[in-house]
N, CA, C, O and CB atoms as a CASP TS submission, in Angstrom:
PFRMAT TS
TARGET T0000
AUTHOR 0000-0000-0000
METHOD Language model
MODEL 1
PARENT N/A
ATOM      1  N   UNK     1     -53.819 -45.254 -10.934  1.00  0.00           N
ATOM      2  CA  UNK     1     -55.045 -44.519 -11.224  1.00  0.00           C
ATOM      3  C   UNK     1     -55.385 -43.612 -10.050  1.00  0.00           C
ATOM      4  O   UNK     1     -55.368 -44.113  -8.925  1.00  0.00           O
ATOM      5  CB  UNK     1     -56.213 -45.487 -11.522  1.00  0.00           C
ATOM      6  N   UNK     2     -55.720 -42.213 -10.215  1.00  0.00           N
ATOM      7  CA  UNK     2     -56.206 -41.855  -9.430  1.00  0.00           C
ATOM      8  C   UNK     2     -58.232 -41.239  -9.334  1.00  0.00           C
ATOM      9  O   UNK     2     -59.120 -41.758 -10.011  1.00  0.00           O
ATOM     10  CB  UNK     2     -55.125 -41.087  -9.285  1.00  0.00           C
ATOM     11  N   UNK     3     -58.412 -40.270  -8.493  1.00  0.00           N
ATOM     12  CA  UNK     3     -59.613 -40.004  -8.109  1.00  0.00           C
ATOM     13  C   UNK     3     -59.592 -38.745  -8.010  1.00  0.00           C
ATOM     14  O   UNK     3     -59.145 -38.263  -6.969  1.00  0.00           O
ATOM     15  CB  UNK     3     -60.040 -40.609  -7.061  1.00  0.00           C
ATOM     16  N   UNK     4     -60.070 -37.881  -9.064  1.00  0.00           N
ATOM     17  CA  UNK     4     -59.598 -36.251  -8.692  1.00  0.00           C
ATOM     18  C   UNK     4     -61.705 -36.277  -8.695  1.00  0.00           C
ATOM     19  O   UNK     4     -62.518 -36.908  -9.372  1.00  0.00           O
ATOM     20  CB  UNK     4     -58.195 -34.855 -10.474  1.00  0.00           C
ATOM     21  N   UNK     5     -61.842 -35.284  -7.612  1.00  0.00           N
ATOM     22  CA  UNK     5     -63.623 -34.714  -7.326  1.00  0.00           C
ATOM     23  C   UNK     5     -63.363 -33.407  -7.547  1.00  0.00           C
ATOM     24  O   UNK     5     -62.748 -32.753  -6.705  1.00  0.00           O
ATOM     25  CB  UNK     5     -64.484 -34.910  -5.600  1.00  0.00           C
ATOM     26  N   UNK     6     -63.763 -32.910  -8.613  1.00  0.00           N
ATOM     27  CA  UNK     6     -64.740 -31.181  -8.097  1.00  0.00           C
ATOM     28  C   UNK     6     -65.925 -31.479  -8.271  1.00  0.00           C
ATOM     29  O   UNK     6     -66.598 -32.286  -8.911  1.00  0.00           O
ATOM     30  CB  UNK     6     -64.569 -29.584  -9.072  1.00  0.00           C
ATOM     31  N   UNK     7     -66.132 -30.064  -7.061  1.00  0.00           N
ATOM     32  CA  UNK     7     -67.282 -29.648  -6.935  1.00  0.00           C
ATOM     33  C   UNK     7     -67.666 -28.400  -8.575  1.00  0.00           C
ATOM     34  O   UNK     7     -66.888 -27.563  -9.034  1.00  0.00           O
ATOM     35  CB  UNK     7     -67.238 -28.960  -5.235  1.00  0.00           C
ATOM     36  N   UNK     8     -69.172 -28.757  -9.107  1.00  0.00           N
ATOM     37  CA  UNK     8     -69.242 -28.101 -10.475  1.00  0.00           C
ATOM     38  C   UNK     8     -70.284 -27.081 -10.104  1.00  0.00           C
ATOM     39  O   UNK     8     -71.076 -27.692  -9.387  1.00  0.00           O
ATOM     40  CB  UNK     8     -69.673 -29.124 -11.809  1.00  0.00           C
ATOM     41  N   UNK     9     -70.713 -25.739 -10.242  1.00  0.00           N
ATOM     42  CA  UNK     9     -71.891 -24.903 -10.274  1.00  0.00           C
ATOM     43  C   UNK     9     -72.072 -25.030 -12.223  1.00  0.00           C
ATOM     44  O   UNK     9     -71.388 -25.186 -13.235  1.00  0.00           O
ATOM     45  CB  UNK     9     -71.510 -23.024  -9.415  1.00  0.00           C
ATOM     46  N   UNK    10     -73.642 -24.814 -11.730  1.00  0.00           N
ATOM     47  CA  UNK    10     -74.636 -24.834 -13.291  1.00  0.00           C
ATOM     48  C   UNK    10     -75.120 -26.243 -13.507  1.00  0.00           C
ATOM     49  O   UNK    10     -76.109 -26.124 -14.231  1.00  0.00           O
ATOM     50  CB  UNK    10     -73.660 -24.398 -14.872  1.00  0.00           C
ATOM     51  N   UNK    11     -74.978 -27.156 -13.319  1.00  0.00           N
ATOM     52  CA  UNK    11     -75.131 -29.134 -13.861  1.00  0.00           C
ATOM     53  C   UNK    11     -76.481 -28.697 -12.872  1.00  0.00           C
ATOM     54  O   UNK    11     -76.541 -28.114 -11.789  1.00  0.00           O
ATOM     55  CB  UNK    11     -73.486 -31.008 -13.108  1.00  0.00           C
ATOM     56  N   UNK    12     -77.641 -29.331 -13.885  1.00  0.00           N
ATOM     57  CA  UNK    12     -78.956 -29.233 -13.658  1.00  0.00           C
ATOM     58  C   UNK    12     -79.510 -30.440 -14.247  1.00  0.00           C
ATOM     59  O   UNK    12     -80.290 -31.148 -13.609  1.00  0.00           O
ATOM     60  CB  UNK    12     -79.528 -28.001 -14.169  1.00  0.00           C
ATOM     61  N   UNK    13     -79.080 -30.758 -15.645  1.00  0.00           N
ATOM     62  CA  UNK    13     -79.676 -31.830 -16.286  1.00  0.00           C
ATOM     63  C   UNK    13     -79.364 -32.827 -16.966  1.00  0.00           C
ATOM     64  O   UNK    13     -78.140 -32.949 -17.007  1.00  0.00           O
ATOM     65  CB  UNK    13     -80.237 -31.548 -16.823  1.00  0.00           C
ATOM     66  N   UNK    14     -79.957 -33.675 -17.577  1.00  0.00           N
ATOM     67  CA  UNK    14     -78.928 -34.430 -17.971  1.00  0.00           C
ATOM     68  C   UNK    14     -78.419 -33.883 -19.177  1.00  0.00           C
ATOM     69  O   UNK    14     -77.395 -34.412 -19.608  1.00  0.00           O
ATOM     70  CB  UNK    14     -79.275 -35.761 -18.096  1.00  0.00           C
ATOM     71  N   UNK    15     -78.929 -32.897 -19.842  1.00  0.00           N
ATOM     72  CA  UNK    15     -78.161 -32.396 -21.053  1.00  0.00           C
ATOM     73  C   UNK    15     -76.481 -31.757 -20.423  1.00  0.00           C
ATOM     74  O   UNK    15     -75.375 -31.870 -20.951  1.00  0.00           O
ATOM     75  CB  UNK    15     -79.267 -30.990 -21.876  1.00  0.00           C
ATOM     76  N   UNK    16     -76.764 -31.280 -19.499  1.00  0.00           N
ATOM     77  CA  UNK    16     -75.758 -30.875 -18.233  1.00  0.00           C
ATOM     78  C   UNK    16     -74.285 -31.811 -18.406  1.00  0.00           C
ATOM     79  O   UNK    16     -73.278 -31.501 -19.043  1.00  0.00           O
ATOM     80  CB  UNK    16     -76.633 -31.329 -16.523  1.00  0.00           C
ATOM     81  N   UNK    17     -74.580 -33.196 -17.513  1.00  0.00           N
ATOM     82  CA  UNK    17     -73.753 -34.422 -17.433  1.00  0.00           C
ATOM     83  C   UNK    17     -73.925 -34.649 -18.946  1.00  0.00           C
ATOM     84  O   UNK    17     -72.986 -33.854 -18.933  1.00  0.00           O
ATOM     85  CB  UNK    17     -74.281 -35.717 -16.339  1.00  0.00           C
ATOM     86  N   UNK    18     -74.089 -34.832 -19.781  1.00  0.00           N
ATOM     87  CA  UNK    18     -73.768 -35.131 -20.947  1.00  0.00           C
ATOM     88  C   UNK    18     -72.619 -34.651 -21.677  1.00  0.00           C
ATOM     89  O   UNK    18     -71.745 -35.269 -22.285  1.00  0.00           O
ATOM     90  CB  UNK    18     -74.661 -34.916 -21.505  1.00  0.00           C
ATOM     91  N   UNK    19     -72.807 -33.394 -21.484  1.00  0.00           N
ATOM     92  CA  UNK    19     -71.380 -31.987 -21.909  1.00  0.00           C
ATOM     93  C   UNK    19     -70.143 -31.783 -21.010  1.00  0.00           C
ATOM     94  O   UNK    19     -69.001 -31.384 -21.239  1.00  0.00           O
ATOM     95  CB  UNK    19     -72.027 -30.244 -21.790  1.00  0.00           C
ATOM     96  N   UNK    20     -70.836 -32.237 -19.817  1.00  0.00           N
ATOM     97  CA  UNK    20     -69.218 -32.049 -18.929  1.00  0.00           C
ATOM     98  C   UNK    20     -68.512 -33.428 -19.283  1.00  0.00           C
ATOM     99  O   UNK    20     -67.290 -33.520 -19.401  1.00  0.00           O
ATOM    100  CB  UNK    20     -69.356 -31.897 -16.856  1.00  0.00           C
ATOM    101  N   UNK    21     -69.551 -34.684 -19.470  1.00  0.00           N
ATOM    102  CA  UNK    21     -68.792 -36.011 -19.391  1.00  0.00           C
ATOM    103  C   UNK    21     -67.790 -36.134 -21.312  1.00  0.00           C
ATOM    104  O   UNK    21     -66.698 -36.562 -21.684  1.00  0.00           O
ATOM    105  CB  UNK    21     -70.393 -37.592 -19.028  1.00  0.00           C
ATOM    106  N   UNK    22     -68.921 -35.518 -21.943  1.00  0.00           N
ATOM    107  CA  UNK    22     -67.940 -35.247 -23.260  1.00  0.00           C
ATOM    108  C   UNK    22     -66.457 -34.578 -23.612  1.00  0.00           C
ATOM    109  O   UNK    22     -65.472 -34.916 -24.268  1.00  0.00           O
ATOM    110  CB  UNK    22     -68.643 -34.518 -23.965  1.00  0.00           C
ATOM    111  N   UNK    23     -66.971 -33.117 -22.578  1.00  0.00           N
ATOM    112  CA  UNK    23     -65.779 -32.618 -22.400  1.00  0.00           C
ATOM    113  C   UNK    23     -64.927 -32.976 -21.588  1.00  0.00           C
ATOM    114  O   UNK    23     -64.161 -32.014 -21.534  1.00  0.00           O
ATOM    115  CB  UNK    23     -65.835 -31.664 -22.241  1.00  0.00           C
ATOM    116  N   UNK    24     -64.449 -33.981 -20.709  1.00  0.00           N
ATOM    117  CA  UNK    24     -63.913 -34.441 -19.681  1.00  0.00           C
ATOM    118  C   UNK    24     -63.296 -35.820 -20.711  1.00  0.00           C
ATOM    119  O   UNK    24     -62.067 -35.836 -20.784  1.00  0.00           O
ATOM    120  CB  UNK    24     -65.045 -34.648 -18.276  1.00  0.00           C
ATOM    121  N   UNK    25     -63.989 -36.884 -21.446  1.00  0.00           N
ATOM    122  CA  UNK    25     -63.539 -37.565 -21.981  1.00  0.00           C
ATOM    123  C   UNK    25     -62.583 -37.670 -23.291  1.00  0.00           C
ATOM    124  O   UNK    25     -61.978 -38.582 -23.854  1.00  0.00           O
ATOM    125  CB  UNK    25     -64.287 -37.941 -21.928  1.00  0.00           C
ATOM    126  N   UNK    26     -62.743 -36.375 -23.476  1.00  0.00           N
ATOM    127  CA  UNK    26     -61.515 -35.672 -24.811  1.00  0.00           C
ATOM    128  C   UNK    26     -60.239 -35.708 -24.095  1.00  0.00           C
ATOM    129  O   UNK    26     -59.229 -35.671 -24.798  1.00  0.00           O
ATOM    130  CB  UNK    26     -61.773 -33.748 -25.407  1.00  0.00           C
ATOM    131  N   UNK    27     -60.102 -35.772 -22.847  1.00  0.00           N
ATOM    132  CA  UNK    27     -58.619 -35.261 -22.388  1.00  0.00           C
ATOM    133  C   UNK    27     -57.586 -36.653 -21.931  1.00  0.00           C
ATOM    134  O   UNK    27     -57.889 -37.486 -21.078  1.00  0.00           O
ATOM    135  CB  UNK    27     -58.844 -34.100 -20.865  1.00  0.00           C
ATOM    136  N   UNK    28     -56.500 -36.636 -22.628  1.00  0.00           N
ATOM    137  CA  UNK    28     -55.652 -37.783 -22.638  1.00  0.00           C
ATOM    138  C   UNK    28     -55.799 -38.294 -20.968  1.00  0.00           C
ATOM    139  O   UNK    28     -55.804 -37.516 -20.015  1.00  0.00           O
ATOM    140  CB  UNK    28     -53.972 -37.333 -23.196  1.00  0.00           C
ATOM    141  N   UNK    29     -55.902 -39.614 -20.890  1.00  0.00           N
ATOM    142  CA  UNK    29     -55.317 -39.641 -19.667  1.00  0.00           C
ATOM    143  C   UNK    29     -56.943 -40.274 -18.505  1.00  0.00           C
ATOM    144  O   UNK    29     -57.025 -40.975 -17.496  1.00  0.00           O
ATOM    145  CB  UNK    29     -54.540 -37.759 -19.359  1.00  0.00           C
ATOM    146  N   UNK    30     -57.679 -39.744 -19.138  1.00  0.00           N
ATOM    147  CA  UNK    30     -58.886 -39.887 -18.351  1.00  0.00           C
ATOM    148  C   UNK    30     -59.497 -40.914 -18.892  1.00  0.00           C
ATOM    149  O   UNK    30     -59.685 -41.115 -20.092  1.00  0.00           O
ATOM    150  CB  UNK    30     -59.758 -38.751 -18.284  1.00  0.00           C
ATOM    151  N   UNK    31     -59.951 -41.867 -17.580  1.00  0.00           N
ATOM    152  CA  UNK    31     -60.558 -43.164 -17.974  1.00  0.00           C
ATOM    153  C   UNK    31     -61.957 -43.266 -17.716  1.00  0.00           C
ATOM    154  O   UNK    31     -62.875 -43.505 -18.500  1.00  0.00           O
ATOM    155  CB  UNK    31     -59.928 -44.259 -17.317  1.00  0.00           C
ATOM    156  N   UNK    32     -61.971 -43.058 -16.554  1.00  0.00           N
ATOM    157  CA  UNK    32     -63.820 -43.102 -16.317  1.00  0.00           C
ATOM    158  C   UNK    32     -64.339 -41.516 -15.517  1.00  0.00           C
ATOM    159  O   UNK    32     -63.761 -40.793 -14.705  1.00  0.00           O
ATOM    160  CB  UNK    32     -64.351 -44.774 -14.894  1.00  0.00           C
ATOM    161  N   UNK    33     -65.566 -41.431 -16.133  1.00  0.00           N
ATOM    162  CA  UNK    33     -65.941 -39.958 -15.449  1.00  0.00           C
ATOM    163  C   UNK    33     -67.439 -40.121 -15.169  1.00  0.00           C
ATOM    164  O   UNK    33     -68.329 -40.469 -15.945  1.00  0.00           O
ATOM    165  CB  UNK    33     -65.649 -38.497 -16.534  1.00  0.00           C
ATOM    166  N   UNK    34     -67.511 -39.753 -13.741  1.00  0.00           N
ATOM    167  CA  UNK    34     -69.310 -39.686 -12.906  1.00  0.00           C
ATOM    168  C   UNK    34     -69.746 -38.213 -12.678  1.00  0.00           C
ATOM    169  O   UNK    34     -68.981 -37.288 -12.404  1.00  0.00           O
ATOM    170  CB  UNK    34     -69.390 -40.471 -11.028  1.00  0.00           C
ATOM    171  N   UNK    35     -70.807 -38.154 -12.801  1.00  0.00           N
ATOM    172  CA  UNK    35     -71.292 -37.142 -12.802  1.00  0.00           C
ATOM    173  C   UNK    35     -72.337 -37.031 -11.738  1.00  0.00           C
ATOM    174  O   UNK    35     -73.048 -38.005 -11.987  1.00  0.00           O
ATOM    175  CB  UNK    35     -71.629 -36.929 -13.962  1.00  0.00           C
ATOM    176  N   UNK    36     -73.083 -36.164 -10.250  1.00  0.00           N
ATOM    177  CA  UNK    36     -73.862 -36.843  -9.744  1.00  0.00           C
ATOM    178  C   UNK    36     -73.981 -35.284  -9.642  1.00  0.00           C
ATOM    179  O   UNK    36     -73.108 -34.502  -9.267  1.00  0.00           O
ATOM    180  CB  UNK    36     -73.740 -38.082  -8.757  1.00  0.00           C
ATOM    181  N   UNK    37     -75.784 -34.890 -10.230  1.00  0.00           N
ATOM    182  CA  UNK    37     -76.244 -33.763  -9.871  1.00  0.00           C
ATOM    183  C   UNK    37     -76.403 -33.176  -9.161  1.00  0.00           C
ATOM    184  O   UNK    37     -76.112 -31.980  -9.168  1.00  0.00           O
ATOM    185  CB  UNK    37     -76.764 -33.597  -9.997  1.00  0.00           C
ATOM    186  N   UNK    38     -77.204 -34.092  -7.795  1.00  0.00           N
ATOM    187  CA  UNK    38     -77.547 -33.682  -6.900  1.00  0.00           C
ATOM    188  C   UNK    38     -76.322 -33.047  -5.830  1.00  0.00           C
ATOM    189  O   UNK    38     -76.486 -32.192  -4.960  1.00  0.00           O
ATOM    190  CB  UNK    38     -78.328 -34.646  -6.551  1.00  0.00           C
ATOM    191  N   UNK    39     -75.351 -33.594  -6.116  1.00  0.00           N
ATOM    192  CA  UNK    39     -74.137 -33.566  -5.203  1.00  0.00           C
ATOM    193  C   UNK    39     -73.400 -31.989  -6.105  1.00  0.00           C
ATOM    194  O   UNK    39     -73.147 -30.995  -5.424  1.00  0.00           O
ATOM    195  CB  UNK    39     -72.991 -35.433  -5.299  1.00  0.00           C
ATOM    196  N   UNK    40     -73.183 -31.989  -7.380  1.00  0.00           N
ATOM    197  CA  UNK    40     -72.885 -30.608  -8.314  1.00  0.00           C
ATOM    198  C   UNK    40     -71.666 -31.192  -7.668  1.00  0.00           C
ATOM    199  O   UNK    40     -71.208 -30.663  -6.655  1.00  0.00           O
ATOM    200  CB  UNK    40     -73.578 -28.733  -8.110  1.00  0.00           C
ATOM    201  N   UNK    41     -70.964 -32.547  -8.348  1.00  0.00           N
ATOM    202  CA  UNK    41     -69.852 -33.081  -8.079  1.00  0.00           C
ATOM    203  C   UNK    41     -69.558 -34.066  -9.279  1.00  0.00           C
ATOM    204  O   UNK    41     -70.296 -34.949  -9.716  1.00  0.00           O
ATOM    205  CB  UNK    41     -69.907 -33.675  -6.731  1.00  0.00           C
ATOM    206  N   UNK    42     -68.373 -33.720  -9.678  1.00  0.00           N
ATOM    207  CA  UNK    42     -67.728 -34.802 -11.211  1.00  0.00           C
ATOM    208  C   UNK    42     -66.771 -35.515 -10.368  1.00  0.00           C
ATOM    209  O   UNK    42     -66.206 -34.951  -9.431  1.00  0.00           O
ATOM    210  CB  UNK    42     -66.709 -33.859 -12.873  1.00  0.00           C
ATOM    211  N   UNK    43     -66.548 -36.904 -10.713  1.00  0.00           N
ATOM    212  CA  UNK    43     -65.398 -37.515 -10.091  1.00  0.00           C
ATOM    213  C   UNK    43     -65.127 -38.380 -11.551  1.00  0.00           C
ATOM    214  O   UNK    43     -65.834 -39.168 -12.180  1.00  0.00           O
ATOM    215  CB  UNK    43     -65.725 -38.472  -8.465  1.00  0.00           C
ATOM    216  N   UNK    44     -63.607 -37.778 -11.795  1.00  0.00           N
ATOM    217  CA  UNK    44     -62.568 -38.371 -12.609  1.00  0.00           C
ATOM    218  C   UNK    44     -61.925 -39.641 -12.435  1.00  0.00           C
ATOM    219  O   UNK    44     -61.582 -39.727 -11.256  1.00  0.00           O
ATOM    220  CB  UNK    44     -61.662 -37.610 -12.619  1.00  0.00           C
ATOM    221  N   UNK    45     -61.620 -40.628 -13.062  1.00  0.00           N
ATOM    222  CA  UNK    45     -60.515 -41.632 -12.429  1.00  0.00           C
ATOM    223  C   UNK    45     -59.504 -41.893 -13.973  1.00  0.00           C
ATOM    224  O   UNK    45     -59.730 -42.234 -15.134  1.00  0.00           O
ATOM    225  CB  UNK    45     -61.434 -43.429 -11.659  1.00  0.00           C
ATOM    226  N   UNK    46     -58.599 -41.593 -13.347  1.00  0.00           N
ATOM    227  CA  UNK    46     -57.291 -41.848 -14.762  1.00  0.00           C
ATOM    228  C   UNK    46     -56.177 -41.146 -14.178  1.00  0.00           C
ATOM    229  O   UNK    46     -55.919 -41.338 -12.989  1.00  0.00           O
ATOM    230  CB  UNK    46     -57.643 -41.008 -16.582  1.00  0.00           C
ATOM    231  N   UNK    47     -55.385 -40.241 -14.972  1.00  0.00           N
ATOM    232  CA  UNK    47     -54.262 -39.799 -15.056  1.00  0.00           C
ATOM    233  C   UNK    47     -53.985 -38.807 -15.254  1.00  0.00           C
ATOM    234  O   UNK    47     -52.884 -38.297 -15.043  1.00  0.00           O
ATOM    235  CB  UNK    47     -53.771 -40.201 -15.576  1.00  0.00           C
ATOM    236  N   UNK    48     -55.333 -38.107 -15.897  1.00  0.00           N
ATOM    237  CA  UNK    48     -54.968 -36.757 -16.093  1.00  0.00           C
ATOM    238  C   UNK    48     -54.885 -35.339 -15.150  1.00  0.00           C
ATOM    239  O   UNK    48     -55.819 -35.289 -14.349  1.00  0.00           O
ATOM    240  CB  UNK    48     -55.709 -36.547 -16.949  1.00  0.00           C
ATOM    241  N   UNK    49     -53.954 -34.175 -15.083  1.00  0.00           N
ATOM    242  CA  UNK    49     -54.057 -33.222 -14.346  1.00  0.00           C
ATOM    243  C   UNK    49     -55.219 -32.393 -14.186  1.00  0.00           C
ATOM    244  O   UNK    49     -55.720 -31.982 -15.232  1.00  0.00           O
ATOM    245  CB  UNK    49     -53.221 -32.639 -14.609  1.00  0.00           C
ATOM    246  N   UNK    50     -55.975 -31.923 -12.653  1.00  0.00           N
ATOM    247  CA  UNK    50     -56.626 -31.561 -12.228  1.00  0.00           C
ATOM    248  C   UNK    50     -56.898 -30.146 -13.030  1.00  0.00           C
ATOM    249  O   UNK    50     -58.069 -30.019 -13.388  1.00  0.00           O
ATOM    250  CB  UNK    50     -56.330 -31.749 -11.072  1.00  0.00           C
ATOM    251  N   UNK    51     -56.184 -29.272 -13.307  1.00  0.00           N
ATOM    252  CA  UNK    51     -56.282 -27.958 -13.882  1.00  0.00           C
ATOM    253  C   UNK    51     -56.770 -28.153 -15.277  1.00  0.00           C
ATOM    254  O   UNK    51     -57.512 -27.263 -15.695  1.00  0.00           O
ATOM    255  CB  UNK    51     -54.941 -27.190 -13.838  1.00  0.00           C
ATOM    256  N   UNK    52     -56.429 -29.396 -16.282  1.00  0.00           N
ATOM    257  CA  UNK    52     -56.326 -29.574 -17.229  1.00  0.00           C
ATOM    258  C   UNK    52     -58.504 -29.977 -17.302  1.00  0.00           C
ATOM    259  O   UNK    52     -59.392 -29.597 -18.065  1.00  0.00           O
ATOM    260  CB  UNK    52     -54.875 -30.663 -17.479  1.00  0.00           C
ATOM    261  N   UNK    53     -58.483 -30.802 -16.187  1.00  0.00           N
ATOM    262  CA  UNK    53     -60.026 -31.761 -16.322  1.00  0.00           C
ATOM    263  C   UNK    53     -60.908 -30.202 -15.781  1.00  0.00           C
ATOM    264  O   UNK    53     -62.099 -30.448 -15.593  1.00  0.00           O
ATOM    265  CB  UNK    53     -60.246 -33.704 -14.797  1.00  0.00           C
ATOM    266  N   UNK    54     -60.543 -28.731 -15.516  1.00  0.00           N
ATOM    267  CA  UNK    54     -61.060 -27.729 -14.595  1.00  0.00           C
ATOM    268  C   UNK    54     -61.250 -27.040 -16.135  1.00  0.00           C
ATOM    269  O   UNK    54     -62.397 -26.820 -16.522  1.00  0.00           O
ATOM    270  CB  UNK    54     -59.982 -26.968 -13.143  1.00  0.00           C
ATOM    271  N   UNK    55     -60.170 -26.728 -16.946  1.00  0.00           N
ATOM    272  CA  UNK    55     -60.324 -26.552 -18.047  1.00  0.00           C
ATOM    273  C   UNK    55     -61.336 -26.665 -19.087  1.00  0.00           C
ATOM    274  O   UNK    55     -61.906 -25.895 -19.860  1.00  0.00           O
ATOM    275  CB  UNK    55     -59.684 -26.947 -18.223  1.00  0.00           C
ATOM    276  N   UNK    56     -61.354 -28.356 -18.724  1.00  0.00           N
ATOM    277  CA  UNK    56     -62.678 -28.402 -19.626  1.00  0.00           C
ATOM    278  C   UNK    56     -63.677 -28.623 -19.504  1.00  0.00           C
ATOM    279  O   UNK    56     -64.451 -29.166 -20.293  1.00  0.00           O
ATOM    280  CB  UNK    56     -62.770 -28.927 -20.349  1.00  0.00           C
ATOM    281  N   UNK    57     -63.883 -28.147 -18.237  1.00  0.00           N
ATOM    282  CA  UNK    57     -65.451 -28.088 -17.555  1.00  0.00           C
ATOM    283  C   UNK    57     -65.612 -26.636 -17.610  1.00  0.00           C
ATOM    284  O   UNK    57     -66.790 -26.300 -17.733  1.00  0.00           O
ATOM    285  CB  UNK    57     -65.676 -28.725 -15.816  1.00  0.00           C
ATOM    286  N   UNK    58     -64.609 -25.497 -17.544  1.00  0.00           N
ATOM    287  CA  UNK    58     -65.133 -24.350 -18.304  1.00  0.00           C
ATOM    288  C   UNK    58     -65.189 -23.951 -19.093  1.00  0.00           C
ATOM    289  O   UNK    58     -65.836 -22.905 -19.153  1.00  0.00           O
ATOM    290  CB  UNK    58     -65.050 -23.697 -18.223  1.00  0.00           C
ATOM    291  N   UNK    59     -64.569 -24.468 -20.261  1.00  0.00           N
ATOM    292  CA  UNK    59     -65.003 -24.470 -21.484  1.00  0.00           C
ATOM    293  C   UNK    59     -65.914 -24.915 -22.277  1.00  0.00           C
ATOM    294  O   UNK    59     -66.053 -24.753 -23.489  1.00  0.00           O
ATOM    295  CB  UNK    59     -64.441 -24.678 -21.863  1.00  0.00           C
ATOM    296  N   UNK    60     -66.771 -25.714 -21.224  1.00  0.00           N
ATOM    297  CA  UNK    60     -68.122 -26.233 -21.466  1.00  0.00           C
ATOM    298  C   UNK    60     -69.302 -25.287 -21.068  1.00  0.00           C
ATOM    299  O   UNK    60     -70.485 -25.561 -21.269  1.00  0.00           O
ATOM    300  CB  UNK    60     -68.264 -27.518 -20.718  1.00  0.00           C
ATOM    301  N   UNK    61     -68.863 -24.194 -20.505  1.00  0.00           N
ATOM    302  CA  UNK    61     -69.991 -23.700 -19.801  1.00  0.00           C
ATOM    303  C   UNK    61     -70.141 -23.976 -18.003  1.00  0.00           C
ATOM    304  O   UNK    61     -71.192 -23.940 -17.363  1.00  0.00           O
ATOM    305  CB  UNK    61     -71.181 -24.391 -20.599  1.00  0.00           C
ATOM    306  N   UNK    62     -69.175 -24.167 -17.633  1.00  0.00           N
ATOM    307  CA  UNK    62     -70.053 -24.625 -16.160  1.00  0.00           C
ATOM    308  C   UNK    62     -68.908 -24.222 -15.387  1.00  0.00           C
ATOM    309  O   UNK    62     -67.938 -24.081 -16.132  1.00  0.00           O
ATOM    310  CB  UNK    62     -70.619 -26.481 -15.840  1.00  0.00           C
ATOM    311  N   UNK    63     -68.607 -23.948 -14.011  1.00  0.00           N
ATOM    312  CA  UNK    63     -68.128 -23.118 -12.953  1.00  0.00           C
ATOM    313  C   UNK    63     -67.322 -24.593 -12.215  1.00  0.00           C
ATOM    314  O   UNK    63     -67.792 -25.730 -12.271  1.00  0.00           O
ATOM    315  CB  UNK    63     -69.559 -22.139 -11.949  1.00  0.00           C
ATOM    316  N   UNK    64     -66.266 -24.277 -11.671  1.00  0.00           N
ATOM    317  CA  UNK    64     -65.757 -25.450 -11.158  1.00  0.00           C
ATOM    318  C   UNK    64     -65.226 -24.546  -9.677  1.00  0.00           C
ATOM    319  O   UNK    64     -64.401 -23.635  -9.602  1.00  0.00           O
ATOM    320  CB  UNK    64     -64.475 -26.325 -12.297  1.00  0.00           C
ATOM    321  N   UNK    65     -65.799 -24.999  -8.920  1.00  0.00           N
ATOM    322  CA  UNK    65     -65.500 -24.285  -7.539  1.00  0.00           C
ATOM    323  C   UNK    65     -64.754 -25.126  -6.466  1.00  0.00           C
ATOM    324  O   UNK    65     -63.711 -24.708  -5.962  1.00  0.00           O
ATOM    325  CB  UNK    65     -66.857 -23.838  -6.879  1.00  0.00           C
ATOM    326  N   UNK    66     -65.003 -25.662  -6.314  1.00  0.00           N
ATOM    327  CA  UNK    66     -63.858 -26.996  -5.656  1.00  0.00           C
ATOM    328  C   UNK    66     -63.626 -28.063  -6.155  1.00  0.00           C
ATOM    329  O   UNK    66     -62.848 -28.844  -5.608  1.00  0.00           O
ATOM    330  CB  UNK    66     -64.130 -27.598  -4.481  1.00  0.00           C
TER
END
């Protein structure tokens, strides 16, 4: 298992973490996903590729900067 962190721009609310954690949990491979606002930081733990979990945090609407 690993631990992939980006940093997210736009996550304000919890309607926010709700949509990134939806879209993050569609993707094979991914087991648990945190969301912490204040930080505008998602941390992944599973299997899946980093570009792939970047993917669908912009296809949600939201900016993935580190």
């Amino acid at each position: 298992m690993e631990e992939i962190k980006l940093t997210v721009e736009g996550m304000s609310c919890s309607h926010c973490r709700k949509a990134v954690e939806e879209a993050l949990k569609g993707i094979a491979g991914v087991e648990k996903v945190q969301v912490d606002l204040e930080k505008k930081e998602v941390v992944v733990t599973g299997t899946a590729a980093r570009e792939k979990l970047a993917e669908a945090i912009e296809e949600a609407g939201y900016e993935v900067v580190g």
